[in-house]
Structure formats: structure tokens, C-alpha cells
C-alpha positions in Angstrom: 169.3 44.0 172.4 169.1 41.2 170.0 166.0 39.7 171.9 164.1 43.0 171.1 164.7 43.6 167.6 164.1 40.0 166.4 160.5 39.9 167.7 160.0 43.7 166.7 161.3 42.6 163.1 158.7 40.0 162.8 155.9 41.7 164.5 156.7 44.1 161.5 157.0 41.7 158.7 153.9 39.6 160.2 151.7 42.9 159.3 153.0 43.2 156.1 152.0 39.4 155.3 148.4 38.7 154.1 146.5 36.4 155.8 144.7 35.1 152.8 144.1 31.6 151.7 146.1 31.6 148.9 149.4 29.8 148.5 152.3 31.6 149.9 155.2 33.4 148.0 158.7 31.9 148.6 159.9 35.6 150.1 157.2 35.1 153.2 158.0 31.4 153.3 161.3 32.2 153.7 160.5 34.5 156.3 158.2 32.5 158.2 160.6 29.6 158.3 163.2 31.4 159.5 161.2 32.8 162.2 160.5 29.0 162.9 164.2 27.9 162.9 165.1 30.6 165.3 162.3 30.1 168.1 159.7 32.6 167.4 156.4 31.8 166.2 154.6 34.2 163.2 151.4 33.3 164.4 148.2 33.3 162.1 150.1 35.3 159.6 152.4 32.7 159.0 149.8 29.3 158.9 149.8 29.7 154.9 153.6 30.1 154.5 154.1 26.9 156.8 151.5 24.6 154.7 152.9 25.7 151.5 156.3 24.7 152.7 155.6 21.3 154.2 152.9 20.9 151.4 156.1 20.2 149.4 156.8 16.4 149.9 158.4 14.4 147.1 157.5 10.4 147.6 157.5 7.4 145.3 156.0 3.8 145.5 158.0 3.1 148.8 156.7 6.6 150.2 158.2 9.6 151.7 161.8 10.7 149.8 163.6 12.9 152.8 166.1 14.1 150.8 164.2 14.9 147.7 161.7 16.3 149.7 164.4 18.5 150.9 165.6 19.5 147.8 162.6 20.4 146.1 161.7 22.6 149.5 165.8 24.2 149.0 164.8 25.0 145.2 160.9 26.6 146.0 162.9 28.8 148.7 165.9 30.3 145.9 162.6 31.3 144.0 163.4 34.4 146.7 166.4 36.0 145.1 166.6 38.5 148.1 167.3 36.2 150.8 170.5 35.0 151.9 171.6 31.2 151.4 172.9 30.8 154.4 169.3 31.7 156.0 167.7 29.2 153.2 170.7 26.4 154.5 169.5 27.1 158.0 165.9 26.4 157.1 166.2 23.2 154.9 169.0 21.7 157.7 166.4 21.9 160.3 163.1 21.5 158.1 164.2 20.1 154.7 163.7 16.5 155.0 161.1 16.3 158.1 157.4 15.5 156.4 154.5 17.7 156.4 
């Protein structure tokens, strides 16, 4: 049962998301990443979503800064005060620190 409503929930959420070029808001980051943590793909809908996330990379004169990278991807994703730490915790443990 679990297998049906997941893709059903994002089929929904992927028509609600604009496809526009614009930078994404943290809510459909949130969501898109989430739909990337747990094996299902948003497709299209979520291309801007992704970029904006990995767009986030913190570096200095050495180069890429993993964990501050992470950190500054945790804070841009609380910007959603409607979704659930744990799902944001998920998200940053498996994406946080990789580079864009």
C-alpha cells in the first residue's frame, strides 16, 4: 500500500510545482529532496528545486567546505517551517555535504 501512495503523493505535489526558471522555494526543495532520498525521481518539475539546493556550496581558498556546505543547505531547508526535521535530517545526512 505504501508503494502506491508515495508515487501518487508526488505525482500530486509534482503538478502543483511550477516549472519555471526561477529559484526554488525551500517548501518544494524540501519536497523534491525527499522524493530524492527515498528513491523516486520528481522529474522535470523538480530540476529547479535540485539546482537550487546543490547551488548551495560553501568553499574557501582550499575549496569545497563539506560540512559548511551542509549546514548552510540544513539552514535554507528550516526556511520551511511546515516540514518535519526529521525529513530535513534525512535529506542533509544523505545530501548535505556531497557537492553540486
Amino acid at each position: 500500500m505504501k508503494s502506491i501512495i508515495l508515487p501518487a503523493f508526488f505525482l500530486c505535489i509534482a503538478s502543483l510545482l511550477s516549472s519555471t526558471a526561477m529559484a526554488a522555494d525551500a517548501c518544494e526543495v524540501v519536497l523534491c529532496m525527499y522524493g530524492k532520498t527515498t528513491g523516486n525521481d520528481g522529474g522535470k518539475e523538480c530540476s529547479s528545486a535540485e539546482r537550487s539546493f546543490f547551488n548551495i556550496v560553501k568553499k574557501n581558498k582550499h575549496g569545497f567546505l563539506p560540512s559548511h556546505t551542509a549546514d548552510a543547505r540544513k539552514a535554507f531547508l528550516l526556511e520551511c517551517e511546515s516540514a518535519n526535521p526529521e525529513i530535513i535530517s534525512q535529506i542533509i545526512g544523505k545530501f548535505g555535504r556531497m557537492r553540486g
